[in-house]
N, C-alpha and C positions, 0 to 999 in steps of 0.2 A: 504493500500500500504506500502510495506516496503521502508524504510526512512535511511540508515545506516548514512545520517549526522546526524539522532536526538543523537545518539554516539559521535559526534564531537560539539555540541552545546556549549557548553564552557568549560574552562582549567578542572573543577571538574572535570567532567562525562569523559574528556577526559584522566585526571590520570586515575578514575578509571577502564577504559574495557583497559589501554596502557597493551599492550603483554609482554614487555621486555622494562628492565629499567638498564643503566649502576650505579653501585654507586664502591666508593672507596674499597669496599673489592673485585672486581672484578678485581683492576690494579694491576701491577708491575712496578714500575720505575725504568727503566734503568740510572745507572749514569757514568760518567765520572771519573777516579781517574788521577792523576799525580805526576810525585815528586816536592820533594820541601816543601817549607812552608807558611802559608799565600798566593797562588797562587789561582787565580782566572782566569784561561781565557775564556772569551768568544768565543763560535764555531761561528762561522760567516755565515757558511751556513744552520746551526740548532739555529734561533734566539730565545735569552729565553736559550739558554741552555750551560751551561759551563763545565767547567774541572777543578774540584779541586783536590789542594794536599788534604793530610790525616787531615790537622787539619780543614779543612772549610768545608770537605767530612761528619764527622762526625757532623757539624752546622746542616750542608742542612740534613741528614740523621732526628736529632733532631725537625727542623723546620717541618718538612714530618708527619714524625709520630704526631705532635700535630695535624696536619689539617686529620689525621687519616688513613695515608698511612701505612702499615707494611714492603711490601714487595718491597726490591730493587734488583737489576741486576747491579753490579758494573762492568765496563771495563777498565781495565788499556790502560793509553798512556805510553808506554814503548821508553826510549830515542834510539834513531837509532843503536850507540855505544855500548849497549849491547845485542843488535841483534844477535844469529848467524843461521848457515842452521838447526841445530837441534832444537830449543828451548829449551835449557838448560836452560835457566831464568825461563821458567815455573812453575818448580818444584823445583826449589832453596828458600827455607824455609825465606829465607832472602830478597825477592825481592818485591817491595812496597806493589804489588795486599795480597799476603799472608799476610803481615803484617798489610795492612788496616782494610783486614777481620775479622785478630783476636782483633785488635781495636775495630773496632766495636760491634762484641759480644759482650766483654770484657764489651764497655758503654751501649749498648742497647741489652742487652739480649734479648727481648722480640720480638727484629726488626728479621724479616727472611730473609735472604743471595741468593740467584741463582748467583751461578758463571759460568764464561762461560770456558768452555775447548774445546779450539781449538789453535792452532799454530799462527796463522795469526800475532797476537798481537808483539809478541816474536821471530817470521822470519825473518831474513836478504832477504826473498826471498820473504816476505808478503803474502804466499799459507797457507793453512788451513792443511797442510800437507806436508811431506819429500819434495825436489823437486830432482830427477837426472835425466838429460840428457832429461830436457823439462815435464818429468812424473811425478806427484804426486803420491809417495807409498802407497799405505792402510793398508798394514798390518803393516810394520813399524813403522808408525805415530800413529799405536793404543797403538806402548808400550810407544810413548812420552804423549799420551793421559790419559794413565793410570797410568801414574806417576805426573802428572798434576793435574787429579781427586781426586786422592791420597792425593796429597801436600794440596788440595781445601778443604778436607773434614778432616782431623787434623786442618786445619787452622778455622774451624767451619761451614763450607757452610752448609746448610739447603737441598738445591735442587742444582744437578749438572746439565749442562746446555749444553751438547757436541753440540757445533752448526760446526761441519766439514764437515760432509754429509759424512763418509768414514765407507763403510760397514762393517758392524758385531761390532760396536763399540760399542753400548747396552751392548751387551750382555757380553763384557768385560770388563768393567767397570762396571758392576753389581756383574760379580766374582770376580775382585780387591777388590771394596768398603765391598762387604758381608765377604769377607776372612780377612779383615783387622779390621773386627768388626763394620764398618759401613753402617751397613745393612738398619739401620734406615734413612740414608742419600737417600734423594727421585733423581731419574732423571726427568727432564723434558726434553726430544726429540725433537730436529731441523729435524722434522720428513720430512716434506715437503717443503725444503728450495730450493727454485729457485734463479739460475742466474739471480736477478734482477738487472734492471739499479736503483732502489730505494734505494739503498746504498750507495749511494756516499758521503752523508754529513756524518755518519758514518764515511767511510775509512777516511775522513776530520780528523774527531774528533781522531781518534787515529793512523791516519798517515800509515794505517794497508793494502794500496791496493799492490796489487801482482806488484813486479819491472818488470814481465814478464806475456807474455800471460794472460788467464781471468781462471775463475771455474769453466768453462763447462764441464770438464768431472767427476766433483764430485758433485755440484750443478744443481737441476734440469731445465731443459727445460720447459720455461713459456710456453710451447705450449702443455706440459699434464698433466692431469687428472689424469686417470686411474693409470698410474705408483704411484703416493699418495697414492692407497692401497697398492702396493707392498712395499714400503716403510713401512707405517704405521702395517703393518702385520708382518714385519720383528722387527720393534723396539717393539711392541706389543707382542710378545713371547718373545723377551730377554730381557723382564725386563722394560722398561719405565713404569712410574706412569704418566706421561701427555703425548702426541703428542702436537705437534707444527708445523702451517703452518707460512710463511714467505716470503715474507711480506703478510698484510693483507688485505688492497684492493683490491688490483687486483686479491686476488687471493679466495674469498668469498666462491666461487665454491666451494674448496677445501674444505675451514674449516668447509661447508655443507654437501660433502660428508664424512668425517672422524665421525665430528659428528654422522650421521646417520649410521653407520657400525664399530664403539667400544664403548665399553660402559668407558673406560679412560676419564678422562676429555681432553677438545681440548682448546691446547691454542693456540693463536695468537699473530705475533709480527706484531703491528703499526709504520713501519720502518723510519726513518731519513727521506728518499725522501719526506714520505708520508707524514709528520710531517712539510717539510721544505715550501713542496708547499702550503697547507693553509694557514702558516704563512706567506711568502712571499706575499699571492694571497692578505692576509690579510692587511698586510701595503700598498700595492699600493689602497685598498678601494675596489678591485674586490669583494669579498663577505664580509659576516660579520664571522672574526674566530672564534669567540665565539659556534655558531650556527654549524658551520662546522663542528667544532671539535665533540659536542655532538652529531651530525648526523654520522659522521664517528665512532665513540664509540661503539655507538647502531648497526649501521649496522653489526659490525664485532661482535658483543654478540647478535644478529637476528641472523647470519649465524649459532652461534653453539658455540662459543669461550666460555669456561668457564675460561679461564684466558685471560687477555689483556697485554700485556708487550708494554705501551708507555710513547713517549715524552712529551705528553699531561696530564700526570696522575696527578702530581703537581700543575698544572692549573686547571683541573678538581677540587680537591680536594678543592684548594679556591672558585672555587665559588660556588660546594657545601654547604662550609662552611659559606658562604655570604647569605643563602638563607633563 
């Protein structure tokens, strides 16, 4: 009689038939920057997780890489007051995010960069794009995009990170970056980014939610599918080296059918919301976080993700490193 627990009989035999296994070369950590110096603040609705200026950016950067992280996702918290409708700061050579980046190089050559281009950060209007007369522009916001990518990839960024959802923006930023000689400079694609309510502690951390109306009509509709190949096929000829679904939970479907239909690696972003409810569920004693966390990991590198971009990746990383 076939037995599929004698497979499960204990932890050995159970490593070895395990399918999929998350380890540290498979995360990205996203981090936090700010201005200032010596600042540390704590996000309160992402526990665990802060906001440094430039000098304590480079600690944590430091402390990461010994527990054997390489790659991070730095997001500026930009002050309200240099806000304006264009995002001029974006691409001004002088503005923290730039200046962090080449920081960091600079200390850790070896550490890899994804920086993120999109408007949001840098808008007096908080949209991911132009806003007039209630409409987000697309083709306009591709030239502040591409001056942005621009600015990201002199400052030393590794992989560009367009998470705006605003069409045909691959494939111009692919001819920016190749024309300007950094051809080498990889995209990674916000290929399948939904209107999610999983963002919130995010907009928290960098104070980046829209003064008006929401990103429905540039951000997908959690109710499909199918449209994720027309996406993923569009960023897929103009140029992306990775797709990316977003957030990751809720949307597994997804980074299972992408997976199976390009042969690109599929990344996945393990968003704030996602990140805030274990922890949260975790301090009142609902589950155990620990446990959580690794089960949500696995899940989202079972659906298909060859890259994980999360909150969790630091924690992971120690108690890897504990083991």
């Amino acid at each position: 009689m076939r037995r599929p627990r004698r497979n499960r009989k204990n932890s050995a035999i159970r490593d070895l038939v395990r399918e999929h296994e998350v380890t540290v070369k498979d995360l990205i950590y996203p981090l936090f920057l700010t201005g200032g110096s010596k600042v540390r603040t704590e996000i309160v609705s992402m526990p665990g997780i802060a906001r440094f200026s430039e000098d304590l950016l480079l600690k944590e950067i430091e402390e990461c890489m010994k527990l054997g992280l390489k790659i991070f996702a730095p997001f500026p918290n930009i002050e309200e007051a240099s806000k304006d409708k264009y995002a001029t700061l974006s691409y001004d050579r002088n503005n923290i995010y730039l200046k962090a980046i080449k920081k960091i190089k600079k200390e850790f050559p070896e550490a890899i960069l994804m920086t993120d281009v999109a408007m949001d950060p840098y808008s007096s209007d908080g949209h991911d794009g132009i806003v007039e007369n209630g409409e987000i522009l697309n083709d306009e916001t591709i030239d502040v995009l591409g001056k942005m990518a621009l600015a990201q990839a002199d400052a030393g960024a590794d992989i560009i990170g367009p998470s705006d959802m605003m069409d045909g923006r691959i494939g111009a930023l692919r001819q920016i970056l190749d024309e300007a000689g950094f051809e080498k400079v990889s995209i990674m694609a916000y290929t399948a980014k939904y209107a999610s309510a999983f963002y919130g502690p995010f907009r928290d951390a960098l104070n980046s939610a829209p003064k008006a109306g929401d990103k429905k009509t540039y951000q997908m509709d959690p109710a499909n599918q199918a449209e994720a190949l027309i996406e993923a096929e569009l960023d897929y000829l103009e140029g992306a080296d990775f797709l990316m679904v977003k957030p990751a939970l809720a949307y597994l479907d997804v980074i299972k059918l992408l997976y199976d239909n390009f042969e690109v690696p599929i990344a996945a972003y393990n968003v704030s919301g996602e990140y805030a409810m274990v922890k949260a569920a975790a301090q009142n004693g609902w589950l155990d976080g620990e446990k959580a966390m690794l089960e949500s990991l696995t899940c989202i590198k079972r659906a298909g993700a060859k890259v994980i971009l999360s909150y969790f990746a630091k924690e992971f990383a120690q108690l890897n490193n504990s083991r």
